[in-house]
N, C-alpha and C positions, 0 to 999 in steps of 0.2 A: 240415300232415299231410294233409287232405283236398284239397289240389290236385294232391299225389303219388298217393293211390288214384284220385282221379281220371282224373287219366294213366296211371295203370297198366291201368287199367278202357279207357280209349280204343284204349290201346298192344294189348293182348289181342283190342277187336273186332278190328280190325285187321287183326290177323293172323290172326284165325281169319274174315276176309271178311264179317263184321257188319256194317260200315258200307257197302260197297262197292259202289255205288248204278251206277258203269260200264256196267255189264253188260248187254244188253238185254233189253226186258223181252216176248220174243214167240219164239216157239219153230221152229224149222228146218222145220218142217211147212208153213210156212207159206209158203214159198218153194216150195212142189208148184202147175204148173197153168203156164196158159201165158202166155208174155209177151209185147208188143208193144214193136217197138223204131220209136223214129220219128228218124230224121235229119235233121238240116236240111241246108238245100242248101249245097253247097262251090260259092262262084264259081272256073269253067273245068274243075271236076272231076262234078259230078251236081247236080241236081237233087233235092229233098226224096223223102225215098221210105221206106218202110216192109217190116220183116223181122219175124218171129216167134220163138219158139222154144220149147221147151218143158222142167221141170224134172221130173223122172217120181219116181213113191215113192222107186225102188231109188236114186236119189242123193243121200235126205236118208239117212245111216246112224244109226244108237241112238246113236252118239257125236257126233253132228252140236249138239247139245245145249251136251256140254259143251265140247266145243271152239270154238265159233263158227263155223264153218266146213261150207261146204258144194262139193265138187268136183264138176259136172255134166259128164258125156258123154252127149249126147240129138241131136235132129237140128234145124235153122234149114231156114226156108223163107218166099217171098215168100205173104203172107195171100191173094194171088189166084189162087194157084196151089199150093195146102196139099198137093200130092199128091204134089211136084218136093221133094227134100227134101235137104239135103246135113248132115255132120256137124258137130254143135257139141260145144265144149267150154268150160267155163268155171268162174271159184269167186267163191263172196261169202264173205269173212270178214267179218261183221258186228261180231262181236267189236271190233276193229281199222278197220272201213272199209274198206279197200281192194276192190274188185274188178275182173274181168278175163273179159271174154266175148267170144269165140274164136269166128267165121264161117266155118269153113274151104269153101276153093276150091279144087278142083283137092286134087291129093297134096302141093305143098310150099308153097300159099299161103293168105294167110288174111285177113280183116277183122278189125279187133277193136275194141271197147267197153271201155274202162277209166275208172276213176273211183275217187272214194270215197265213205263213206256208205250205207253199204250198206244196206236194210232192204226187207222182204217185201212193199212196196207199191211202187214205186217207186224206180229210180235213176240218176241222170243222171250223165255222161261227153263222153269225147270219143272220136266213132268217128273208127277209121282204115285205112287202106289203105297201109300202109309200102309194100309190095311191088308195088303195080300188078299186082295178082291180077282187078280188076275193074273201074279206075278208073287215072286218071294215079297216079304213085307218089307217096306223100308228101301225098295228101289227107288232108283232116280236118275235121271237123264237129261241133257237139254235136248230140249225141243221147239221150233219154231212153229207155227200160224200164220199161215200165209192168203191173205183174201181173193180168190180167183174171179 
């Protein structure tokens, strides 16, 4: 009798998200401020080199929280040159891991950072250039984001 209340007491956290330890434990706020991204070097495609970007208040929303999720449109630019700025876009679901950060060049082309693991310090991926928007087509490198 007491290994069924038992279970029942387990079955009930459960479901009401008692036990559910997933979740992470630091809040969307904290993904505000600017990032560095650093690439290594693609042999025949670039040389190691460094991009920035920034995640501004207005992209963490009240619901950022509980959804895991954060979708950034702010602007990437080379850190020696902070003034030349072009459009970024990107999202961390931390919740889940995955993310996706978006370099755009030009009107139809773009860089991008993807990975998983997402969290407010740090996340590493692999950058790419499908399109030869800025590099031979089809390079690729890891690179990390680091939140300063």
């Amino acid at each position: 009798m007491r290994s069924r209340i038992a279970l029942a007491s387990l079955v009930v956290l459960s479901a009401c998200g008692g036990s559910d330890a997933t979740g992470p434990d630091f809040g969307a706020a904290q993904f505000i401020g600017t990032w560095q991204v650093d690439v290594s070097a693609a042999n025949g495609c670039w040389d190691a080199f460094t991009l920035a970007f920034t995640v501004d208040p207005d992209d963490v929303p009240p619901t950022a929280d509980g959804d895991n999720l954060i979708d950034v449109v702010s602007v990437w630019y080379d850190p020696a040159n902070a003034s030349q700025t072009s459009p970024f876009t990107g999202s961390f679901d931390w919740g889940h891991g995955p993310f996706t950060l978006t370099f755009h060049v030009g009107p139809s082309a773009a860089l991008t950072l993807t990975g998983s693991g997402s969290n407010p310090d740090k996340v590493t991926g692999t950058f790419r250039d499908a399109s030869g928007a800025r590099f031979p087509a089809g390079c690729s490198a890891d690179a990390t984001a680091t939140h300063l």
